[in-house]
C-alpha positions in Angstrom: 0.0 0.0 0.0 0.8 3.4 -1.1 1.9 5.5 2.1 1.6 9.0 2.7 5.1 10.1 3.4 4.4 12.7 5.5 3.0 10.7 7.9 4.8 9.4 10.6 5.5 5.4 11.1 2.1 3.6 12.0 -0.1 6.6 11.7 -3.2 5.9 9.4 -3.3 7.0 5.9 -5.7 9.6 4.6 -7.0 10.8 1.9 -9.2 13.5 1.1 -11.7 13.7 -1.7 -14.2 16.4 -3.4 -17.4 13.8 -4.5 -18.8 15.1 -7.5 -20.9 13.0 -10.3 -21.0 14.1 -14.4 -24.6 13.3 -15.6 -24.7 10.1 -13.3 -21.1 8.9 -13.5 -19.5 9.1 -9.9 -15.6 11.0 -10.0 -14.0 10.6 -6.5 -11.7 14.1 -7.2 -8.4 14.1 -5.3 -6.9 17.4 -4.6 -2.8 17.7 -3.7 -2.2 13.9 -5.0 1.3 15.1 -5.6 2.2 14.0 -2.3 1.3 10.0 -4.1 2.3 10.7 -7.2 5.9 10.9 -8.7 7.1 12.2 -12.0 7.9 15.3 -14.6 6.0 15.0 -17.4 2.3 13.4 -17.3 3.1 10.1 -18.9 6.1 10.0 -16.4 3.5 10.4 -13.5 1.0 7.8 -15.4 3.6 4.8 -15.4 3.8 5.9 -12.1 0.8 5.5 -11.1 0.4 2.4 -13.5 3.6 1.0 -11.6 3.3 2.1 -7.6 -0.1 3.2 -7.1 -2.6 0.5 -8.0 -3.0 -0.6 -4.2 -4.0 3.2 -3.6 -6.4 3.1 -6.6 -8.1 0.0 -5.1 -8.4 1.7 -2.1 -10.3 4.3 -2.8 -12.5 2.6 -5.3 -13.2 -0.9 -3.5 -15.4 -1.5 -0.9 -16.1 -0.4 1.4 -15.0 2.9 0.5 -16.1 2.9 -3.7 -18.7 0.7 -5.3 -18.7 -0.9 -8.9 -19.1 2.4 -10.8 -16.8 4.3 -8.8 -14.4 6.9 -10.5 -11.5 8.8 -9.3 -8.9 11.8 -10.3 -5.8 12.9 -9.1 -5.5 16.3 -9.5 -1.4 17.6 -10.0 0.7 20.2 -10.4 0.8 21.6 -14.0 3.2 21.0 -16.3 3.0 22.8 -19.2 3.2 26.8 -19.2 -0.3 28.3 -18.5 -2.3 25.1 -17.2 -4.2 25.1 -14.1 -3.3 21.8 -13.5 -2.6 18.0 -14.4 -5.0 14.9 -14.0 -4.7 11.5 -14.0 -7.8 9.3 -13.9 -8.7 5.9 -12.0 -11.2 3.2 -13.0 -12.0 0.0 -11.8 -9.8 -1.7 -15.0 -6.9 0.6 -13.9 -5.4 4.1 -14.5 -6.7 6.5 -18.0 -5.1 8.9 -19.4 -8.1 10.9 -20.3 -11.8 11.1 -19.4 -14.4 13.2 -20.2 -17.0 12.7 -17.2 -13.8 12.7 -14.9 -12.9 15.7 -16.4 -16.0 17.8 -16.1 -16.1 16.5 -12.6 -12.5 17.7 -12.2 -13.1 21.3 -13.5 -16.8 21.4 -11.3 -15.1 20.5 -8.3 -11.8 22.8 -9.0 -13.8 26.2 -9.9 -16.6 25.7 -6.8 -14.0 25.1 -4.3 -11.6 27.8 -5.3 -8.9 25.6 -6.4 -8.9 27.3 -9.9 -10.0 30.6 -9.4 -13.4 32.5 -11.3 -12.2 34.7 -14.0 -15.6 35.4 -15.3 -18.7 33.7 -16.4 -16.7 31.9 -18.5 -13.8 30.2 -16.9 -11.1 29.2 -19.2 -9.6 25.9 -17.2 -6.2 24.2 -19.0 -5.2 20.9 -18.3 -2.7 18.4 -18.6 -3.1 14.4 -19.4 -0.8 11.8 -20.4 -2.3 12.1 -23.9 -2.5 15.8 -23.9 -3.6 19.4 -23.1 -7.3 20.0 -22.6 -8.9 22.9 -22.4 -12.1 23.5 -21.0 -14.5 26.7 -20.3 -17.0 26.3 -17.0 -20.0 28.5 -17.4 -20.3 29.8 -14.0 -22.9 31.6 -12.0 -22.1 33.2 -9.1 -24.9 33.9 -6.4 -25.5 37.1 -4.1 -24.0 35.3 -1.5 -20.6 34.2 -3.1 -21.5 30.9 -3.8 -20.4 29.7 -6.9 -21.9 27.1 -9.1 -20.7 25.3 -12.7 -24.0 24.9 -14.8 -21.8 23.4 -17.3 -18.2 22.6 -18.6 -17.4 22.5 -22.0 -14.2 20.3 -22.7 -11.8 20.6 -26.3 -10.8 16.9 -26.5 -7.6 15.9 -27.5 -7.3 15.0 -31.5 -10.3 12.1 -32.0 -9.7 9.5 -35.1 -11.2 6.2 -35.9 -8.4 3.9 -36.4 -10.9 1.4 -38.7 -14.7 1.3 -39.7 -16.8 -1.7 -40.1 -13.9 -4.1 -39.3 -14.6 -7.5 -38.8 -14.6 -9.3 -35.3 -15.3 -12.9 -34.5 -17.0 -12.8 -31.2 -17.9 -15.8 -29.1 -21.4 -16.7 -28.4 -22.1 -14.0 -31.6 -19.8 -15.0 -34.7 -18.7 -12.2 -36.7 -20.1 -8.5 -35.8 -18.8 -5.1 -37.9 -17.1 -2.5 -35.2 -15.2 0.6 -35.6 -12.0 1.0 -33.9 -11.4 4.8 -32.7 -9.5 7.1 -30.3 -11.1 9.8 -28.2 -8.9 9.7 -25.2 -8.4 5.7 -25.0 -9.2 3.4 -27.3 -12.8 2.0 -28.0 -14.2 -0.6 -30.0 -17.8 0.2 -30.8 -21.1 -1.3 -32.8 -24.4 -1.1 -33.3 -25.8 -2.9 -30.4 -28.5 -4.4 -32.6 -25.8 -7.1 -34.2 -26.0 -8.5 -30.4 -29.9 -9.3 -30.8 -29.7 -6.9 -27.2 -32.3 -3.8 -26.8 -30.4 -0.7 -25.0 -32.4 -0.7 -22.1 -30.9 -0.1 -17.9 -32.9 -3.6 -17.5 -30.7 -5.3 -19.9 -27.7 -4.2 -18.3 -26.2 -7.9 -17.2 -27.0 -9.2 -20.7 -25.1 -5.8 -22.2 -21.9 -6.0 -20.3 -21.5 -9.8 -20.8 -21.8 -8.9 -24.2 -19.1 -6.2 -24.1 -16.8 -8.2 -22.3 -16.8 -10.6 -24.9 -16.4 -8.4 -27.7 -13.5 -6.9 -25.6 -11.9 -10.2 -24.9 -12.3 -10.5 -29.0 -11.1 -7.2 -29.9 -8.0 -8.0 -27.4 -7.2 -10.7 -29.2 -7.5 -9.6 -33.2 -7.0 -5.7 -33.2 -3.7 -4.0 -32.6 -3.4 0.1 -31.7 -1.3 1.8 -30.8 -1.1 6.0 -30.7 1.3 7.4 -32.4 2.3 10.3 -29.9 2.2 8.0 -27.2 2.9 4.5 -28.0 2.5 3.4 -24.1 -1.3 3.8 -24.8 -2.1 0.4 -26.7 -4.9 -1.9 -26.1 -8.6 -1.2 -26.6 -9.9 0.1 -22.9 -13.8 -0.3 -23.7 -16.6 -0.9 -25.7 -19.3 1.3 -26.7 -22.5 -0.5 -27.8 -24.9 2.3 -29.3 -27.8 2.0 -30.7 -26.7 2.0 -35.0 -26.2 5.2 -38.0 -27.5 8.4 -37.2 -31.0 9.2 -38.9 -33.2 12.5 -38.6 -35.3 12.3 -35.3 -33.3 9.1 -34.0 -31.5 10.0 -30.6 -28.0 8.7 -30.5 -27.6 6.5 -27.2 -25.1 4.2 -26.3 -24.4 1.7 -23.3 -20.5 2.4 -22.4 -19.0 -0.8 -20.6 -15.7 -0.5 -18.8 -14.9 -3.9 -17.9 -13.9 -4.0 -13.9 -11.8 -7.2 -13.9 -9.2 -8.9 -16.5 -11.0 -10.4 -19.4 -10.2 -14.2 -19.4 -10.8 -16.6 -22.1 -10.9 -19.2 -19.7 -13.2 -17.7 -17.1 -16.5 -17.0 -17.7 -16.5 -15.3 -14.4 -14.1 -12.4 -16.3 -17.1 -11.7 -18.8 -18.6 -8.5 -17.0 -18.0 -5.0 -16.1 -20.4 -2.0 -15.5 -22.3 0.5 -17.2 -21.1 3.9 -17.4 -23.8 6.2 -15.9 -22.7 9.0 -18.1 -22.3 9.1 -22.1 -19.1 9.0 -21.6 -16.4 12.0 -23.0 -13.9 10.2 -24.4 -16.8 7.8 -25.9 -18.4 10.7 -27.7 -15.3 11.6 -28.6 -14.0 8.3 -30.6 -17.7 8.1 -32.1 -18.2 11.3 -33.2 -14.8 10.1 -35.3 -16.2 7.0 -36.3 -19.5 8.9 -37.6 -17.2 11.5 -38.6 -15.4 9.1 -41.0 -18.5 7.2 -41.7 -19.8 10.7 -43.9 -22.5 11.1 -40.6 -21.2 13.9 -38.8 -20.6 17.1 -40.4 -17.9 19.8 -38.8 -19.8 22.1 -36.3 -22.7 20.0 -35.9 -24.4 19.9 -32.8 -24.3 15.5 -31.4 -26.7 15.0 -29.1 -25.6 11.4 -27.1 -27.5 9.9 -24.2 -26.4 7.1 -21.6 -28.2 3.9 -20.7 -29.7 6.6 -17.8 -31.1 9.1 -20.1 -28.2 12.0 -18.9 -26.9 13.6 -22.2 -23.2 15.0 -23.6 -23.6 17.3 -26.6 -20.5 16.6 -28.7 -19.2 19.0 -31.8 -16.5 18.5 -33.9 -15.0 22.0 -34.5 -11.7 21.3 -36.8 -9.6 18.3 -38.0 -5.8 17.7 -38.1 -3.3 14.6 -37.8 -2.3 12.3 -35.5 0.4 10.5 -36.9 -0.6 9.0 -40.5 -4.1 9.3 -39.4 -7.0 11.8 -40.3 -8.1 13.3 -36.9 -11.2 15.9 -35.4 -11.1 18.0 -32.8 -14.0 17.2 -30.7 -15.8 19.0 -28.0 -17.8 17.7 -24.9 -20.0 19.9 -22.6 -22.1 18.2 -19.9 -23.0 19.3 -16.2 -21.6 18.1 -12.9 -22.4 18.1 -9.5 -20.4 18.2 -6.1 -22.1 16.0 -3.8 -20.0 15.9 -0.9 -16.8 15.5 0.6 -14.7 13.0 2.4 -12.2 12.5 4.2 -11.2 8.2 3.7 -8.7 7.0 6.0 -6.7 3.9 6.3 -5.8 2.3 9.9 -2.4 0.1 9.4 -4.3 -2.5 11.5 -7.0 -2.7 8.9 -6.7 -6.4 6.9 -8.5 -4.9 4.0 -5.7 -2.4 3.1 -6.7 -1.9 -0.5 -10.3 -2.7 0.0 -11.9 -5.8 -1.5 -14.7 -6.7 -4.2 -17.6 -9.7 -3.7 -18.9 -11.8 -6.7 -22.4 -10.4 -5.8 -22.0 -7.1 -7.5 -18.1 -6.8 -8.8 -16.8 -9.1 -11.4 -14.7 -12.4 -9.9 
């Protein structure tokens, strides 16, 4: 376990947190994690993280402290000239460069608390990730009696591109599906749920992530990425099952799965995950590229995108550019956040469940 080095020997560790949710998606915000975290750059300080911390990510996401859907950031020092500062996302599968709910919950809970100050009703907030700057602008209100309150938060993505359309993919239990491969943040696979035989409703959620775990296990197996700025970002990290082409009055929706265990050929046990309450930022992101390159989406055109809960990112692609050999957009994100709390988590040294611990009732085996 991860100690706290300024605390003395046997002294309990603690942590404190600013609990905020983006449209339904729970992000556990850690202010001053530099005291954790080690390293220069960002991807310095996310191998890190990948490498040291993991016992401190389970920690605060495990029971009894976290549940299944559970989010976290670590909020750092800049590193770049003129960004507020840096952030480094955990999830249940392990650390993420980029998020967009964790994001908006980042900037929510740094502009009401003070940590990044108000410079008008429009706060421009810069930060640093492993896979880039991001720039966001929080529309703020401020009441009579110095309250201040983020209605929403607008986030510029880093460069989105889809990697491969209507790829092949032999998936057990459903024989070849078509997906697209794309980048928004991390790597997603995603199809049109309908190849599944699965409707995208919150009742059908067992039957949707065993389904995305299995086309992850596939996709795992048969697709290789990697980015081309940052080659340490590799594998496909979800899959977004949405519900097929855009059409004119069809909502775009989409059931985001982020898979909370490793997914094992051999154990049907591994063939789960959880729903992502929100639409997901980075999701949006990597399928407004897909559409983008697909001849669906349009430059500057408003994408509404709604989660398996109804809450709703509004994605816009406002430019393209190049990652690498590959044809990218530059996507924006806003959605709304809310603190709900905060907390201060502490961990005795006597405590035998020093980085928590998951059941087979609710988490994956």
């Amino acid at each position: 376990m991860a100690v706290d080095p300024s605390s003395g020997p046997g002294a309990p560790v603690t942590v404190e947190t600013i609990e905020v949710h983006a449209e339904g998606e729970p992000g556990r915000v850690i202010p001053n994690a530099e005291r954790f975290v080690r390293g220069e750059t960002m991807a310095e300080r996310f191998d890190f993280c990948v490498r040291e911390l993991d016992p401190l990510r389970r920690l605060l996401l495990h029971e009894p402290r976290g549940y299944p859907a559970t989010c976290g950031v670590f909020l750092l020092p800049p590193v770049s000239d003129g960004a507020d500062f840096g952030i480094i996302v955990l999830e249940q599968g392990g650390f993420t460069p980029m998020s967009g709910s964790n994001t908006i919950c980042a900037v929510t809970a740094a502009v009401e608390t003070g940590i990044v100050p108000v410079r008008g009703p429009e706060t421009e907030v810069v930060i640093d990730t492993a896979v880039g700057v991001v720039r966001a602008t929080a529309q703020v209100h401020e009441h009579a009696d110095g309250r201040i309150k983020v209605r929403s938060v607008t986030l510029t993505n880093v460069p989105a591109y889809a990697v491969e359309v209507e790829r092949p993919l032999r998936v057990r239990e459903f024989g070849e599906v078509r997906v697209d491969v794309a980048f928004g943040g991390q790597f997603f696979v995603q199809l049109d749920i309908a190849q599944l035989g699965i409707e995208l409703k919150p009742e059908n959620a067992k039957r949707i992530t065993r389904a995305a775990a299995l086309v992850k296990l596939a996709a795992l197996e048969q697709i290789r990425v990697r980015h081309p700025v940052n080659p340490a970002i590799d594998r496909i990290a979800m899959v977004m099952l949405h519900n097929g082409d855009r059409a004119p009055g069809k909502q775009a929706q989409n059931a985001n799965v982020l898979t909370s265990a490793p997914v094992l050929a051999d154990r049907e046990a591994s063939w789960t995950g959880v729903l992502d309450r929100s639409p997901c930022g980075t999701g949006t992101s990597a399928r407004m590229a897909a559409l983008h390159a697909r001849g669906q989406l349009g430059i500057g055109e408003d994408f509404s995108h709604r989660s398996i809960i109804g809450s709703e990112f509004v994605g816009r692609l406002v430019g393209e550019t190049a990652v690498g050999d590959h044809r990218a957009v530059l996507p924006t994100i806003t959605g709304r956040g809310w603190v709900t709390g905060r907390a201060t988590w502490q961990l005795d040294p006597t405590d035998p469940y020093a980085e928590g611990y998951t059941v087979g009732d609710i988490w994956a085996s």
